[in-house]
GUKOLSE-217442 format. One record per residue (C-alpha): residue number from 1; y, z, x; residue in three letters. Coordinates in steps of 0.02 Angstrom, whole numbers. Layout:
<nodes>
(NUM (Y Z X) "ALA")
...
</nodes>
This chain:
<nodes>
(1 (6350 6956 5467) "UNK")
(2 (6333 6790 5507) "UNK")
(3 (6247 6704 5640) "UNK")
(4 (6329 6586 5774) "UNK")
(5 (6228 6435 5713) "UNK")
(6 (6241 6473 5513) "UNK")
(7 (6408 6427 5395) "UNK")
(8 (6443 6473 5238) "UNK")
(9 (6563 6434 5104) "UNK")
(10 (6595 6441 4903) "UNK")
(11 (6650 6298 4785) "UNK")
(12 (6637 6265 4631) "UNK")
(13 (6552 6133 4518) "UNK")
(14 (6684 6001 4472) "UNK")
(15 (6575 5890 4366) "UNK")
(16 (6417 5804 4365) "UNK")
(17 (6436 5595 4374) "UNK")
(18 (6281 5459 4393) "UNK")
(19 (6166 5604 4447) "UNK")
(20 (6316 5668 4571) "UNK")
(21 (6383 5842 4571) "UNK")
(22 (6565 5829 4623) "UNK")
(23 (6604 5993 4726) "UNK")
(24 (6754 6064 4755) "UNK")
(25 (6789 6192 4914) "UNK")
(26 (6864 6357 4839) "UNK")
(27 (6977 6367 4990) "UNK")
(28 (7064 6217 4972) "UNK")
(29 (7015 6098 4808) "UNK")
(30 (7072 5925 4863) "UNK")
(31 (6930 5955 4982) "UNK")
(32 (6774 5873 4876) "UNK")
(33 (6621 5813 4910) "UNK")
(34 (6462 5761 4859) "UNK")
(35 (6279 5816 4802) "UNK")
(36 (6140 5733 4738) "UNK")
(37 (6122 5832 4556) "UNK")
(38 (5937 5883 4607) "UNK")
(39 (6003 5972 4747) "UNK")
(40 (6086 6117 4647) "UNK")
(41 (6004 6270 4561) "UNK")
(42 (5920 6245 4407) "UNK")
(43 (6036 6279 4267) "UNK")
(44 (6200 6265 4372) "UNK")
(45 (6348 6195 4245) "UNK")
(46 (6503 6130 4258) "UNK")
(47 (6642 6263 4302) "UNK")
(48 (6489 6382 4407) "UNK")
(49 (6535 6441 4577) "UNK")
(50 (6403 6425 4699) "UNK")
(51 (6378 6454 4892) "UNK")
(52 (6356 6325 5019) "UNK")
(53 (6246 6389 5176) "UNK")
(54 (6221 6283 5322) "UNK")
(55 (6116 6347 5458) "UNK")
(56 (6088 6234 5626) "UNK")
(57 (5880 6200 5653) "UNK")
(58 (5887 6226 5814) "UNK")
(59 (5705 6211 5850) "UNK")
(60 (5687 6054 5729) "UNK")
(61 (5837 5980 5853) "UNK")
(62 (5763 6004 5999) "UNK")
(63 (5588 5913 5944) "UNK")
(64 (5684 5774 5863) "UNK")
(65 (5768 5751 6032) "UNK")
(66 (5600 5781 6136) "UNK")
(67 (5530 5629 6030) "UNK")
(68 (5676 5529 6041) "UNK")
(69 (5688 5544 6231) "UNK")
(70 (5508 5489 6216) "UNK")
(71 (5521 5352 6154) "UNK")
(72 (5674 5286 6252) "UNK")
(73 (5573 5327 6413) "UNK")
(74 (5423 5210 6351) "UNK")
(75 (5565 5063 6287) "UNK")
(76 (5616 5059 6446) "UNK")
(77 (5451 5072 6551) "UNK")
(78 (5396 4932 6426) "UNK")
(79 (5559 4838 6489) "UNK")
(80 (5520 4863 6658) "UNK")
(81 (5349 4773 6658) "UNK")
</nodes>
């Protein structure tokens, strides 16, 4: 089972292009997108199906904002001077 903050999906490997793997959702194929080629699995090939998984950082978020709320708080004490 998955988790609330995790996604996952198949498609399969359209073609490779300029170093691009052209990816095709299984679930609907006019939905494509994009990968850098170094992304995949070693050995993937045209015509493999692969899985997708996304899964939400949530404690990488939450630092990323903490630093960027940081910073805004010094721009504008900086501005205030």
């Amino acid at each position: 089972m998955m988790a609330e903050d995790e996604s996952a999906f198949r498609v399969s490997l359209d073609r490779v292009e300029e170093g691009l793997a052209v990816l095709l959702l299984r679930e609907d194929e006019s939905i494509r997108f994009t990968l850098p080629r170094s992304l995949l699995p070693a050995g993937a090939r045209e015509g493999d199906i692969l899985e997708v998984a996304i899964r939400r950082d949530v404690a990488e978020t939450e630092e990323a904002r903490r630093r960027v709320a940081e910073r805004i708080a010094r721009l504008r004490k900086r501005s205030a001077e």
